[in-house]
C-alpha positions, 0 to 999 in steps of 0.5 A: 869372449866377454869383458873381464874374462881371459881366455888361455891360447893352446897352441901346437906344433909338431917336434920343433924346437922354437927359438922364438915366439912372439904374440902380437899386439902383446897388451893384455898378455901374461906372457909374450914368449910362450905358447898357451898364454893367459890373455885379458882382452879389453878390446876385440882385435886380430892377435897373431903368433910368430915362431921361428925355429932353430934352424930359421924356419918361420911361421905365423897365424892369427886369430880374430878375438872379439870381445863382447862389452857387457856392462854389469852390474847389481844395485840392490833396491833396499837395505837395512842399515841396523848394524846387524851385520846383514845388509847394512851398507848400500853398494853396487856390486860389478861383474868382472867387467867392473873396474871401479866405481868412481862415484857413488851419490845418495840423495834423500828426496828433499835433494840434499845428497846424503852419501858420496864415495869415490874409487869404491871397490864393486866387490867390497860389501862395505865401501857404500852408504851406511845409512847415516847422515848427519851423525844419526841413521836416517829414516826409513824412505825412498833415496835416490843414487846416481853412479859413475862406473868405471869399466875395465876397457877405461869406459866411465858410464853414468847409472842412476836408481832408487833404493828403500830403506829399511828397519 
């Protein structure tokens, strides 16, 4: 299974009436006493199922998850900051492996950081750089962006790039 994606068990079992069910290790789950449980794994591990029937038979069985930590995510390389409605903010968009983006610096080519957000949502359009700086709309250039990305396992990685702006 990728990060980001759930994965539902299906479980069966013959006409038993169960009194206990209980997944193992439960983090992740959205149920712990139930049969086909809705799971967010952030880390590949065994996960085992115990049951115990009415009349105090047990059983158990586990299943190998391993979670495959893909790390995606789009930066668009231009944007026109006009106000025209279309592409006017510069954000990075996360997949669903995506947490946060912790930080978002812009630089214009002299060094001097033009744009700086923390804790910007990757799915929100206009949570980025508006392409102002100083109160005016900057000149159309080549900016440089560095970024923390935080992903859902609690890994904070480093991603940096160029963008153009546009009229």
């Amino acid at each position: 299974i990728n990060l980001g994606e759930t994965f539902t068990f299906q479980t069966a079992f013959n006409n038993v009436n169960l009194q206990e069910i209980i997944w193992t290790p439960s983090n992740g789950f959205d149920c712990e006493d139930c049969l086909a449980p809705t799971f967010l794994p952030l880390n590949s591990g065994n996960y085992t199922l115990f049951v115990s029937s009415e009349d105090d038979c047990p059983a158990t069985d586990s299943i190998m998850i391993t979670v495959n930590k893909f790390r995606q995510f789009f930066a668009p390389n231009a944007f026109s900051p006009n106000f025209d409605g279309y592409n006017d903010y510069f954000t990075l968009y996360g997949g669903p492996e995506v947490e946060l983006i912790k930080k978002l610096t812009v630089f214009n080519r002299w060094g001097a950081v033009v744009f700086e957000g923390n804790d910007l949502d990757s799915s929100a359009d206009t949570q980025g750089w508006n392409g102002i700086f100083n109160g005016k709309t900057v000149n159309p250039d080549v900016y440089i962006w560095i970024a923390e990305i935080q992903f859902l396992d609690g890994e904070v990685i480093s991603y940096s790039g160029d963008l153009t702006v546009t009229k």
